[in-house]
Each structure stands twice: as C-alpha cells, then as structure tokens.
BATI-826624 format. One record per residue (C-alpha): x, y, z; residue number from 1. Coordinates in pm, whole numbers, plus 50000, padded with zeros to 5 digits. Example, Ala and Ser with C-alpha at 12.3 -4.5 7.8 and 13.67 -1.06 7.14 Angstrom:
2
REC   east  north     up  pos
REC  51230  49550  50780    1
REC  51367  49894  50714    2
This chain:
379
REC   east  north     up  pos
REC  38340  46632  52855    1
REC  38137  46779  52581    2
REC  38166  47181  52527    3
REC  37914  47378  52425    4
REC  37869  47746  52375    5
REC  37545  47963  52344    6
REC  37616  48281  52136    7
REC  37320  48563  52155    8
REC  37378  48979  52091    9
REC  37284  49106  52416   10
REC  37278  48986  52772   11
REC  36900  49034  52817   12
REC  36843  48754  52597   13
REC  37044  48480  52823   14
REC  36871  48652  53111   15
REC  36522  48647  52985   16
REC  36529  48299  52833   17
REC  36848  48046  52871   18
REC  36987  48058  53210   19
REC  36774  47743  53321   20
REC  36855  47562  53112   21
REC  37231  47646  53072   22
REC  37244  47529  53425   23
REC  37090  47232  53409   24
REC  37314  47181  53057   25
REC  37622  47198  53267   26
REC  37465  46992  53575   27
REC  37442  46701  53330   28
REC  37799  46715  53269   29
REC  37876  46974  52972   30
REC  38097  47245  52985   31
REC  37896  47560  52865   32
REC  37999  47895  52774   33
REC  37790  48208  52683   34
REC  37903  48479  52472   35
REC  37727  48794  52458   36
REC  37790  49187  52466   37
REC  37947  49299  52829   38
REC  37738  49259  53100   39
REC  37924  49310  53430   40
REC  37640  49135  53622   41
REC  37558  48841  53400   42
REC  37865  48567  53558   43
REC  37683  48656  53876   44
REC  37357  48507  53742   45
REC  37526  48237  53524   46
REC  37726  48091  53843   47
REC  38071  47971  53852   48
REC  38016  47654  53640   49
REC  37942  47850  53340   50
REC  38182  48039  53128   51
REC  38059  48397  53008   52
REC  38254  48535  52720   53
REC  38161  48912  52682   54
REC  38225  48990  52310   55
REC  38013  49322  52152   56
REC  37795  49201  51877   57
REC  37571  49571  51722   58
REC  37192  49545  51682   59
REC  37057  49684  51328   60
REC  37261  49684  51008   61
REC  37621  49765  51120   62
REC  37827  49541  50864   63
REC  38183  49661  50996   64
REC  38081  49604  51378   65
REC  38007  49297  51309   66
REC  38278  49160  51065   67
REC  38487  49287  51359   68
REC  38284  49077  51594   69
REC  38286  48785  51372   70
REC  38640  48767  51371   71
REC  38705  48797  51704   72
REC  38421  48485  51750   73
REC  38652  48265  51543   74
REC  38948  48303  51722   75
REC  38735  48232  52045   76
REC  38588  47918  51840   77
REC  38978  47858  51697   78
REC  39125  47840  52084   79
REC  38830  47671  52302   80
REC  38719  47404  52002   81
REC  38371  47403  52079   82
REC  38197  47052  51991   83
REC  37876  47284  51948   84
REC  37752  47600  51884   85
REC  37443  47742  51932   86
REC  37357  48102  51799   87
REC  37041  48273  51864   88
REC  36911  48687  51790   89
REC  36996  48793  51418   90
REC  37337  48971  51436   91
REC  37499  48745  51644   92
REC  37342  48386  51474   93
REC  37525  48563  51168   94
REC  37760  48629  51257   95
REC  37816  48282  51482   96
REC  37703  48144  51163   97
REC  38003  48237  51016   98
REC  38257  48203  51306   99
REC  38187  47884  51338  100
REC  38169  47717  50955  101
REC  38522  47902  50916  102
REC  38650  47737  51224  103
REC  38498  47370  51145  104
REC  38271  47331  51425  105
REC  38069  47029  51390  106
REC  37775  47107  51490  107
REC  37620  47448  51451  108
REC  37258  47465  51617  109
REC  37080  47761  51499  110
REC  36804  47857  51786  111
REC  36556  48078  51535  112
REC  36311  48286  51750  113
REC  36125  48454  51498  114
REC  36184  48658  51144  115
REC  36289  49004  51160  116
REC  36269  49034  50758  117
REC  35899  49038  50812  118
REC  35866  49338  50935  119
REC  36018  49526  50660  120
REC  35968  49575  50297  121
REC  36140  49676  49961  122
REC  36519  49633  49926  123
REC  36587  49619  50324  124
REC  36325  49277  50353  125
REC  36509  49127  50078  126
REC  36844  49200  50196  127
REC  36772  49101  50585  128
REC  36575  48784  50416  129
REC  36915  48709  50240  130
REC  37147  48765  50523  131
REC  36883  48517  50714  132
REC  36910  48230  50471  133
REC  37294  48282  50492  134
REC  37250  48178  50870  135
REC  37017  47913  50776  136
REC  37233  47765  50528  137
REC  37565  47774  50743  138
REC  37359  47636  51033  139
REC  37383  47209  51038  140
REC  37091  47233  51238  141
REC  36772  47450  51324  142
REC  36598  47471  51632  143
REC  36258  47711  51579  144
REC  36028  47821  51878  145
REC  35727  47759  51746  146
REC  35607  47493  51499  147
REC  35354  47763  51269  148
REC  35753  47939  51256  149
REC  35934  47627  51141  150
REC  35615  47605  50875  151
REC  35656  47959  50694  152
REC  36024  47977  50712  153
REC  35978  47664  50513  154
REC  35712  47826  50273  155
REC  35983  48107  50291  156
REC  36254  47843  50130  157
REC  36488  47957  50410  158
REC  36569  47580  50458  159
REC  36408  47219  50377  160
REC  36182  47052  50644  161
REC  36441  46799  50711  162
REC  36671  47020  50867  163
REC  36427  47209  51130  164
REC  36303  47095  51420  165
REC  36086  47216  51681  166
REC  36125  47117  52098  167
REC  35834  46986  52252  168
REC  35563  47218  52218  169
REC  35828  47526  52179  170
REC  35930  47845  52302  171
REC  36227  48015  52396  172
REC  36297  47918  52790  173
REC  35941  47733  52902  174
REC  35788  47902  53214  175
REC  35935  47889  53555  176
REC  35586  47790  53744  177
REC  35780  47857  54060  178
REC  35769  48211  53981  179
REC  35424  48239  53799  180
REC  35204  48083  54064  181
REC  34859  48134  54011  182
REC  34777  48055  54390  183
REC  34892  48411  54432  184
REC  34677  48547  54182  185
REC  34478  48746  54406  186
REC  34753  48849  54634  187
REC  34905  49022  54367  188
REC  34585  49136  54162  189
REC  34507  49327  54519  190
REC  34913  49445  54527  191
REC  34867  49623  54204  192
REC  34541  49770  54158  193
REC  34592  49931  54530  194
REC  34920  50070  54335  195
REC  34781  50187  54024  196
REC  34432  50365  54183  197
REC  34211  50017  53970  198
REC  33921  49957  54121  199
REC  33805  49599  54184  200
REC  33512  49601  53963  201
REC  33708  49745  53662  202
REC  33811  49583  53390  203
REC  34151  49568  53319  204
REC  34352  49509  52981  205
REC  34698  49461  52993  206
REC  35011  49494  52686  207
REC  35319  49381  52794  208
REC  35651  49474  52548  209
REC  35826  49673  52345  210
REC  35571  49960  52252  211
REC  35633  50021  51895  212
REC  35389  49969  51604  213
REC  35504  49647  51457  214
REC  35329  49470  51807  215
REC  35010  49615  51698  216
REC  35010  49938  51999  217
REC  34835  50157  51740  218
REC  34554  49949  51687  219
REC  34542  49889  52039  220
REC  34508  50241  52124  221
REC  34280  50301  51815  222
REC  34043  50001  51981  223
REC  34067  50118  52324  224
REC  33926  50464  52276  225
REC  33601  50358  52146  226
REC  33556  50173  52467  227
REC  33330  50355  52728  228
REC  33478  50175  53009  229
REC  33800  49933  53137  230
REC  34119  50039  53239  231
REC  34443  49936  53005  232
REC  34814  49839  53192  233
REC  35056  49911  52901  234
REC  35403  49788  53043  235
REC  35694  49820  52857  236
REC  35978  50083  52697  237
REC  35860  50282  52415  238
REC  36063  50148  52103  239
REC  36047  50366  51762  240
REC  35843  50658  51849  241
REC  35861  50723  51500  242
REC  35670  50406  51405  243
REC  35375  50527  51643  244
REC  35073  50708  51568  245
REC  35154  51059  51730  246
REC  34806  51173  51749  247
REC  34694  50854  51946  248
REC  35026  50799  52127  249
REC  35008  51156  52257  250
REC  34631  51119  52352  251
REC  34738  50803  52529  252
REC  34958  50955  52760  253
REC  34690  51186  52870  254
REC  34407  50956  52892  255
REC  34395  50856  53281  256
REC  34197  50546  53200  257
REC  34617  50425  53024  258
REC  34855  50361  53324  259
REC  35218  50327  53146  260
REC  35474  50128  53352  261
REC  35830  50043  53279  262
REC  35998  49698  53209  263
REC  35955  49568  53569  264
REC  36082  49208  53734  265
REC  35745  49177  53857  266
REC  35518  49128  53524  267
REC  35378  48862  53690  268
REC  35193  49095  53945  269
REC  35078  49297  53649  270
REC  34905  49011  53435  271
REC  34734  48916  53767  272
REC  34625  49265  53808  273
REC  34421  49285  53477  274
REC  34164  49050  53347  275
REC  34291  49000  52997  276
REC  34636  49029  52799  277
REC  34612  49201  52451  278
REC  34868  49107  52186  279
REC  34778  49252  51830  280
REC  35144  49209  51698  281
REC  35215  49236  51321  282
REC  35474  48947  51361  283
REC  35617  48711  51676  284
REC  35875  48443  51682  285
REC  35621  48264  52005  286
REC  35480  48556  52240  287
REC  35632  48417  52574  288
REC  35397  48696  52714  289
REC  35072  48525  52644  290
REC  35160  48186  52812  291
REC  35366  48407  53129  292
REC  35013  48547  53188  293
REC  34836  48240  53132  294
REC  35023  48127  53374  295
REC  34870  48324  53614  296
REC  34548  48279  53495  297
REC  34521  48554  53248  298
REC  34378  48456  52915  299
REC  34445  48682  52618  300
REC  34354  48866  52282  301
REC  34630  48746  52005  302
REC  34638  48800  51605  303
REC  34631  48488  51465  304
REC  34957  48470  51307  305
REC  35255  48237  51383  306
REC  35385  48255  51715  307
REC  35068  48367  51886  308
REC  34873  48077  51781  309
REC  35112  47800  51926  310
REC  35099  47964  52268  311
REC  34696  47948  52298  312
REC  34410  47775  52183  313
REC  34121  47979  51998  314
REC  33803  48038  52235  315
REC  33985  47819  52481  316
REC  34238  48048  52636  317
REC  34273  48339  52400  318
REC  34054  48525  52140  319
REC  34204  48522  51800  320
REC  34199  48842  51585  321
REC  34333  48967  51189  322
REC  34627  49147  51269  323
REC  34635  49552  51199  324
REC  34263  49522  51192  325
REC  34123  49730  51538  326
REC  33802  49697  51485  327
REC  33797  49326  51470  328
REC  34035  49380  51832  329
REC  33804  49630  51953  330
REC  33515  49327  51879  331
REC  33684  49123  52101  332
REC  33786  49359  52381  333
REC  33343  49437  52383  334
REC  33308  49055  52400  335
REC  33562  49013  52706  336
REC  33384  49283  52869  337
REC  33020  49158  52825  338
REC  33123  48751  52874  339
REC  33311  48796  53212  340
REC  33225  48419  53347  341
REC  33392  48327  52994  342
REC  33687  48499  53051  343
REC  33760  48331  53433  344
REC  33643  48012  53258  345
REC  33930  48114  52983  346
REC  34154  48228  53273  347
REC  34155  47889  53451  348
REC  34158  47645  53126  349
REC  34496  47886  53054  350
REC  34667  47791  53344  351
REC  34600  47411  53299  352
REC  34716  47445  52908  353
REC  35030  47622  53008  354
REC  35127  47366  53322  355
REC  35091  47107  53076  356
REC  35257  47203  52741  357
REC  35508  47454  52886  358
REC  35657  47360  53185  359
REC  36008  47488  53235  360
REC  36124  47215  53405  361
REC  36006  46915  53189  362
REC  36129  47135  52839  363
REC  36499  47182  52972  364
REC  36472  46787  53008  365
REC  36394  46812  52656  366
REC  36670  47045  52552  367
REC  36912  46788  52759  368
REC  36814  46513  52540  369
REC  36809  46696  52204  370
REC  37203  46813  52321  371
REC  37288  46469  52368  372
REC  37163  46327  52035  373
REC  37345  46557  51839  374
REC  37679  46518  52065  375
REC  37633  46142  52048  376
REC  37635  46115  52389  377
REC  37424  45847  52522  378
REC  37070  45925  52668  379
C-alpha cells in the first residue's frame, strides 16, 4: 500500500479544501496522513482511516519556529517513509520542502495555491520570492490551482513549464454541489434577507473573505458609497486593520445600507441572498468564492488578474474589472444594477459553467489518477 501525506500550516486549510478528496485518496487504497497545527476536532472530520499528525507550523516570517518545525517534519518523514509528500500554504510547503529532500522522499508534490510575494514589495517581496523558489526548486513536482497561476510563476522563473501542472480545470477542493444546490436558491435568498431586514426588491452585493486591503475592500467601499441605492453583505473577519482605509472602514460600519457578518458555515445562504458577488482582490491563487456562489446562481464582479479569471468567463458569468481601480468597479456595480435580466441570465449560465468545469466529485477522480501516475500504480 502506497503512503501518502498532505502537509498544510493550519487545520482550516484541510477543512476548507482537502478532506474529499483525502477520503476518497484512502478509499482507493492509500494510506494518507495529514499534518497540520493541533486541531483537537480535525481526526473527527478526517475519520478513522486517515492519520492526522498535529505538528505547529507559524504563519508570517518566524525563521526559528519553523526550523524547529522542520525538524521535527523529518523525523516524522525519517520514521513513517512516506512514498509522497504533498505540501501546500507557504510556511509549511517550506518547510515540507525541506523535510522531505533531507529525508529522500521520492516524490515531493508541491500543491501551489497562489503567491504571497505579490503582495509585498522592496526587500520583504524579494526575500518571500526567494524563500518561494526554494520550495519550488526542492519540489519534484508542482501542482498549481489555476492555469493563468502556473503561467506567471513561470514568467516569474520560479520553475520551467515542464515541471508544473495544472488538474483539470483547477482549484483547490472543486465544489461539493451537494451542498451548493441552486434548487434552494430561493429558500435561502428568503432565509436571509428575512434575517438581515433586505427587502426583496433590493439589490444586494455580497464580499465574502478576509477583509483586508490586499482583496480590494477599500475600493469596494470607495465604489459603494457613490451608489444611491443596493444593499452590500460583507462576510468575513477583518484581517490587518492597519491595511484599511480608516476613514471609509469607520464610515462603513455606520452606514446601515453595510450588514457585516462573521465567517459562517452557511455562505451558501448568503451568496443566494444577494444578487451579485464582488471580488476586487489585488492578487488570488483561484477565488473558490466566485465559483461557491456561482454555484448557487450568483454571478460576480472579479479583477481580471490570475485566479479570478479561471473561475469565470467575461460577460458570461462575471464582469471583469482593473484591479485597485473603483471607479472602473463602481462602473460595473451601476451596470448590474441597471441590466437586472443580464445578471439572472449571468446567474443561471454560472451555475451550468461551474457544474461542468468544477465538479467536486469528477476533480477528486482526477486527483486519484494524477496520485497514481506519479506512484506508478496502475490506473
């Protein structure tokens, strides 16, 4: 029996994206371990056939932390003899990176979800660059969510063509279509505007992340106050306050038309609740948001940069915009507003573009077959 062993920084990241498929992994026969910082809940989730590891791996630039962490990763990797490795998240692909060229492990399949360098400049962007082409060139093999992301980190010289790869149409996990069901689109678009005090005739934007600049929530706010009417759902934790506009985030919080909610288990009530996502990022690895609320028949506003751009098609199911640029967003949050039979039209070409390129399901098939070829086991 082949072993295998996903290594990610923090729990969330299994949770939000690889348990699926780390099931069905193990139901076709490989053993498969997950390490990750403690979570006393995640073996739960994970089920008895999987092996969870809990080994603390620091976010941000903590070298000592994490030489600590690397070594204990290699005498994990020294004892259980993975035949592969797979390493996803910055810190802990590094680290893994490491681990497991030190310990001789075969094959060591860097999963790259996006480029954190990017958001940084000076000294920091070309130290984080370097410490990413370290991964890159330690990895054997790299996996990247999106194919515009396997392009520039090729134009970025972080590795040659030849030894990147993308799955099927990308992203990180697929979409469970069990759980975003557009048939109960208007169950739960009734649910939620009956919770939040939203009228049915308003018109309803929605953000859904981590609300810090670099995902464009400035220029979102900066947009959305020069609209006269529409409502705006901003779910998600405020991340680097610092990073935010003060001036707009405070009048934000005391504009009644801006209804903040928390991370919930339930986004997919709250995409069905507004008529169109808004994602102005800076920077994105995919933007599993924009195809969750496609799902449900919510088309979107994206910046057309990579990521964004493999999840929708322009004028299709999403408007495209120039990143950090709000009045080119604020153009297109007027023209969702005045082109409503567009938008449904938009709405209901989304779901048929996400049930065809992103079904969980059919990608975790995928991922089973791109496991075996690089075991050598036979499909």
């Amino acid at each position: 029996m082949k072993k295998i062993c996903y290594i990610v920084t923090l729990p969330i990241t299994i949770r939000a994206f690889f348990i699926p498929q780390l099931k069905a992994l193990s139901e076709a026969g490989m053993e498969v371990s997950v390490i990750c910082s403690n979570d006393d809940n995640l073996q739960k989730l994970l089920g008895e056939n999987i092996n969870y590891i809990p080994v603390n791996i620091p976010r941000g630039i903590a070298l000592l932390p994490m030489l600590r962490a690397t070594r204990k990763l290699c005498r994990i990797l020294k004892n259980d003899k993975f035949d592969l490795v797979q390493f996803s998240t910055p810190n802990a692909a590094l680290c893994a990176a490491i681990a497991s060229r030190l310990e001789h492990v075969k094959i060591r399949n860097y999963h790259l979800m996006g480029l954190r360098y990017l958001g940084e400049h000076g000294i920091k962007r070309l130290f984080l660059k370097g410490l990413e082409k370290i991964t890159c060139n330690l990895a054997t093999n790299i996996e990247c969510v999106s194919s515009s992301n396997l392009q520039m980190a090729v134009e970025e010289k972080l590795f040659p063509l030849d030894k990147g790869t993308v799955i099927w149409n990308g992203s990180s996990g697929g979409i469970d279509l069990e759980r975003f069901d557009y048939k109960k689109r208007d169950l739960f678009r009734k649910e939620i505007r009956e919770k939040c005090g939203i009228e049915e005739e308003e018109f309803v934007y929605i953000f859904a992340g981590r609300i810090t600049k670099d995902k464009g929530v400035n220029e979102l706010f900066e947009a959305f106050f020069k609209l006269t009417q529409g409502r705006l759902l901003m779910v998600g934790k405020v991340e680097e306050i610092s990073n935010l506009n003060f001036q707009l985030y405070n009048k934000a919080l005391s504009d009644k038309r801006i209804i903040f909610v928390q991370p919930t288990m339930e986004i997919e009530k709250y995409y069905c609740a507004a008529d169109v996502l808004v994602l102005p990022s800076y920077r994105e690895g995919f933007g599993n948001v924009v195809i969750e609320a496609a799902a449900m028949g919510t088309p979107a506003i994206v910046s057309k940069i990579p990521g964004p751009i493999d999840t929708s098609v322009e004028n299709v199911t999403a408007f495209w915009i120039t990143p950090h640029d709000s009045q080119d967003l604020l153009k297109a949050m007027l023209k969702s507003q005045s082109q409503k039979k567009m938008v449904e039209d938009m709405g209901k070409n989304a779901i048929k573009y996400v049930t065809k390129s992103f079904d969980q399901n059919l990608l975790n098939l995928k991922i089973e077959q791109r496991k075996k070829e690089l075991l050598g086991i036979e499909l």
